[in-house]
N, C-alpha and C positions, 0 to 999 in steps of 0.2 A: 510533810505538809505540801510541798511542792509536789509533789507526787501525786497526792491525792487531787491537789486543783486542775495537773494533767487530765488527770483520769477522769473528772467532770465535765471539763471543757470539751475533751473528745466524745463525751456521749453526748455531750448539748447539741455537739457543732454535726452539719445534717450531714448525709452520708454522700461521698462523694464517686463513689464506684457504678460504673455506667454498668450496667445486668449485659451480660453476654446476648448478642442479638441473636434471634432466631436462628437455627440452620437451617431451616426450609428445606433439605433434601441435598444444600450443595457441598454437602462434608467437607468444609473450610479446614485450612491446612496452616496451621500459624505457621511463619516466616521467618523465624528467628536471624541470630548474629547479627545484632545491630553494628551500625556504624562499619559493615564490612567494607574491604575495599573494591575500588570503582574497577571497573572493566577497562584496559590499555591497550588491547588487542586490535587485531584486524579490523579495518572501518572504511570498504571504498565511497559508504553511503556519508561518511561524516556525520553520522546520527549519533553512536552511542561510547565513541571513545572518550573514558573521564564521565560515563554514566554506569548506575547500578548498584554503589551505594545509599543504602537505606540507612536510616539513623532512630529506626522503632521497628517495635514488630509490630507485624500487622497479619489478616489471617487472605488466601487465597478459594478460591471454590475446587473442589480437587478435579472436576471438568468443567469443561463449557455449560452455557444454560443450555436447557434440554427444551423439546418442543413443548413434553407436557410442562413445564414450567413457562415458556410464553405464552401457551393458550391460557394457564389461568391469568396471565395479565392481560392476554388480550381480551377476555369477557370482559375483566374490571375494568379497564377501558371503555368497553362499549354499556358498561353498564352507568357510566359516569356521564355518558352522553357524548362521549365520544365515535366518530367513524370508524368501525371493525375492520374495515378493507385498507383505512389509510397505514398500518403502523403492520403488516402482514409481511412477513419474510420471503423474500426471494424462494429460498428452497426450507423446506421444514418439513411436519406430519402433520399440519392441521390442515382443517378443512373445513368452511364456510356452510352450514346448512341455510342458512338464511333467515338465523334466530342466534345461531353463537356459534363462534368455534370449539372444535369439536377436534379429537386427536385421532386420527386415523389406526385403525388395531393392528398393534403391533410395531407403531412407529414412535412411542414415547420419548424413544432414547434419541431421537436422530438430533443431528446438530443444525443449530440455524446458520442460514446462508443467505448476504444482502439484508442485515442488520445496521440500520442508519446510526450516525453517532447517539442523533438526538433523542432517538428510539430506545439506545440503550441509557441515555440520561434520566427516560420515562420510566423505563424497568427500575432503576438502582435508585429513582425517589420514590417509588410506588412500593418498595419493599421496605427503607428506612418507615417510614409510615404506615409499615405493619399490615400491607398488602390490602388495603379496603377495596369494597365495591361502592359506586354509586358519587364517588369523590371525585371530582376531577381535581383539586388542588394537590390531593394527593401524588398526583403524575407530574404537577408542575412545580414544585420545590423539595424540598429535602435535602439533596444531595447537590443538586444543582439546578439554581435561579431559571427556571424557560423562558421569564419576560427579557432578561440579557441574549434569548438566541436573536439574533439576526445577522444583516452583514452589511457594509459600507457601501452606498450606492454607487455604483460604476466601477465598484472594485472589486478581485474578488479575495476579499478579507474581511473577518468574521468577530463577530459582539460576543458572542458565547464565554459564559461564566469558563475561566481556563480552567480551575482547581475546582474540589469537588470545596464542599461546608466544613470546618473544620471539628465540627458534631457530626458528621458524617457515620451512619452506621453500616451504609454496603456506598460503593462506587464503583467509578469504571478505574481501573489501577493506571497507575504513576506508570511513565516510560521505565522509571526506572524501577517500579515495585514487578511491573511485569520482565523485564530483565533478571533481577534477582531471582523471582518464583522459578526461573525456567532455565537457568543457566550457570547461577550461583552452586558452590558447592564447601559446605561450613568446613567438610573434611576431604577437601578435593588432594591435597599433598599429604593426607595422614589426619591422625585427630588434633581438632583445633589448627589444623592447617589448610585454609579457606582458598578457594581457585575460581578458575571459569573452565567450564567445561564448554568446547566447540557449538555442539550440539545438545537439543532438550532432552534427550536421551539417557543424558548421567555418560557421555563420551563425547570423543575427537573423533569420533567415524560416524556416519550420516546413517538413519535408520534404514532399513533395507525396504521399500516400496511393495506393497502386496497386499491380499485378500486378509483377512482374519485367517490364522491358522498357520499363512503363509511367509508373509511378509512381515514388519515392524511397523509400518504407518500407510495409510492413503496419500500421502504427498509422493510428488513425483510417481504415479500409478497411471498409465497411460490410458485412461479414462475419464468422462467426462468430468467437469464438474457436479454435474446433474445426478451421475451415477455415485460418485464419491460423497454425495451428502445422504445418499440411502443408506451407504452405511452406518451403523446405531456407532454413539457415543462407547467410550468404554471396551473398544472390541480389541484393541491390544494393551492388554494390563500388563504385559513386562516393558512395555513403554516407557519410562517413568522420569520427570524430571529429579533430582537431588533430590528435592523435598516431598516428591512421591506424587505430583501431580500428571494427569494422564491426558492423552487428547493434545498436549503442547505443539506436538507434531501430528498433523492429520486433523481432519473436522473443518473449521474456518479457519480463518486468522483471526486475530482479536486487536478489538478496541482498545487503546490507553487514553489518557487524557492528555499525551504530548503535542505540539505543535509545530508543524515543521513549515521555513517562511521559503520560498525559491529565492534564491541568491540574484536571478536576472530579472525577471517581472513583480518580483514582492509576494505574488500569492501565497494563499496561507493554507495548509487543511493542516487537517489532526492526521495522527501518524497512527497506524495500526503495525502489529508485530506478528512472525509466526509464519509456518510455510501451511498452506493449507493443502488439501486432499483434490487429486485429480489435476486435470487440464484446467488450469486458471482462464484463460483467456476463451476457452470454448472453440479452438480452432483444432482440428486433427492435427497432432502432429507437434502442436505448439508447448508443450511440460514442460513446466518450470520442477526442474531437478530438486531432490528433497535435499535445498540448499539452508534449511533453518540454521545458519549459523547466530552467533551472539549478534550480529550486527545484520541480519534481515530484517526490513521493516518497508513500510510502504506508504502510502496517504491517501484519502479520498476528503472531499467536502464534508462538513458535519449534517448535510443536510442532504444530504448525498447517497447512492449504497453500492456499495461492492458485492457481486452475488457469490462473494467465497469468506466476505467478512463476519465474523462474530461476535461473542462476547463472553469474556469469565470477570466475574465476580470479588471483585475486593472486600475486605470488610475489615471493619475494630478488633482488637482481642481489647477484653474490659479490661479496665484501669486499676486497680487495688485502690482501696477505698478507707475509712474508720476503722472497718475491721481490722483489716490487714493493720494499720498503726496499734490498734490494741495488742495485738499478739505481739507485735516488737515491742510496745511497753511492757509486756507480760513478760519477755525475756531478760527488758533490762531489769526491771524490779526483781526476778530472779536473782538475776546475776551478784546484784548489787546485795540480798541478801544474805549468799553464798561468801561474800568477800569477808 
């Protein structure tokens, strides 16, 4: 009898399993080994030692956002009534006709470069929201609150929502989810025997710097920035972090939702993570060596933009819902008739 009232109640009571969100093209990589342990390693930056435990899974984009994926947010932007020219990246493959952005042929894949935090806070509401045209509300919540951006007058410290909505179904990733994605390794000492591997590479040795064909990654390539972003996304697929994401190394750097405060004057920015592709700084001569270790990371303003900075893609893995409880009452009632 009790059984049976189980079994009512659970079809009465509504379903509670969140439907898998869209892939839109960014072939999300669930995250697994929860509750792994935190990164103890090398830290002259003092950012991520006793970071990089996660305690859920959660899914990653297996690269960076591609151009053709900000042109279509940049139309729905401007189709919302929003300014097309204000929210345009530094380096990319679109291109302004003077009616909509348009992707330049044969530049789809290229990675963006000088992606504003807030920018990327636009993208990652605008997709939770199922990517509309003609909405602007759609751009300013979801993921995270836009009426919380601003900053403290006379200072330079910032209002900005810190964490993404806890319904959140894409974001910009945790300090420490982007840590995990790219440096975690579940079987780094053997199986079930979990590590940090140095580099995003799936190794303790830096990728080798070079062309498609030639090298392991665009960082540290003693070329421009400018040039470093004409290369398409995806061009070295034995690249691969643990969990098989590509682009870690080379492309931009990316965006997290961390916060880092200056220990002398208080200032605040958000921290980005990753060695990006080419001469960072734009001076001959000046390459930052393809130093992506576990403890690379940087900052800019959230309102702000780095012209080597980017963005990958957070998201939900659904939640197991009614059903999922059905089927374990289906086991136990088994079970229990079997005894």
């Amino acid at each position: 009898m009790k059984r049976a009232a189980f079994l009512i109640a659970a079809c009465a009571a509504p379903a509670t399993a969140q439907p898998a969100p869209p892939d839109y093209g960014f072939n999300f990589i669930t995250i697994g080994d929860v509750g792994n342990d935190a990164y103890e390693g090398f830290d002259p930056q003092n950012l991520t030692s006793g970071r990089g435990s996660v305690d859920y899974e959660y899914r990653m984009a297996r690269t960076e956002v591609t151009t053709a994926q900000y042109v279509e947010f940049a139309n729905a932007w401007a189709s919302a009534g929003g300014n097309p020219l204000t929210i345009q990246p530094t380096f990319w493959g679109g291109v302004y006709t003077g009616f909509q952005w348009e992707v330049e042929p044969g530049k789809e894949m290229l990675p963006l470069g000088g992606v504003k935090w807030r920018e990327a806070a636009y993208f990652v509401n605008w997709l939770h929201n199922g990517k509309p045209s003609g909405d602007m509300q759609a751009f300013l919540d979801g993921a995270y609150d836009a009426s919380t951006f601003g900053s403290v007058p006379g200072m330079q410290t910032y209002t900005d929502q810190s964490t993404h909505h806890p319904d959140a179904r894409y974001w910009i990733p945790t300090l420490d989810e982007s840590m995990k994605a790219t440096h975690y390794d579940p079987n780094r000492y053997g199986p079930g025997a979990g590590g940090w591997w140095l580099f995003n590479d799936t190794s303790d040795t830096q990728p080798v710097p070079g062309l498609p064909g030639e090298g392991e990654t665009t960082a540290g390539m003693e070329i421009s920035v400018i040039d470093a972003m004409e290369i398409p996304l995806e061009s070295y697929p034995g690249t691969r972090t643990p969990w098989g994401l590509l682009d870690a190394s080379g492309g931009g750097g990316e965006h997290t939702e961390g916060w880092y405060r200056e220990a002398t004057f208080g200032r605040q920015y958000r921290t980005w993570r990753g060695n990006p592709g080419g001469d960072n700084f734009g001076i001959p001569g000046d390459v930052i060596p393809s130093v992506d270790m576990v403890w690379r990371g940087q900052d800019s303003n959230p309102d702000s933009s780095l012209p080597y900075v980017s963005l990958r893609v957070a998201s939900m893995v659904p939640a197991p819902g009614v059903g999922a409880a059905l089927i374990g009452f289906g086991v136990f009632a088994s079970t229990r008739r079997r005894r």
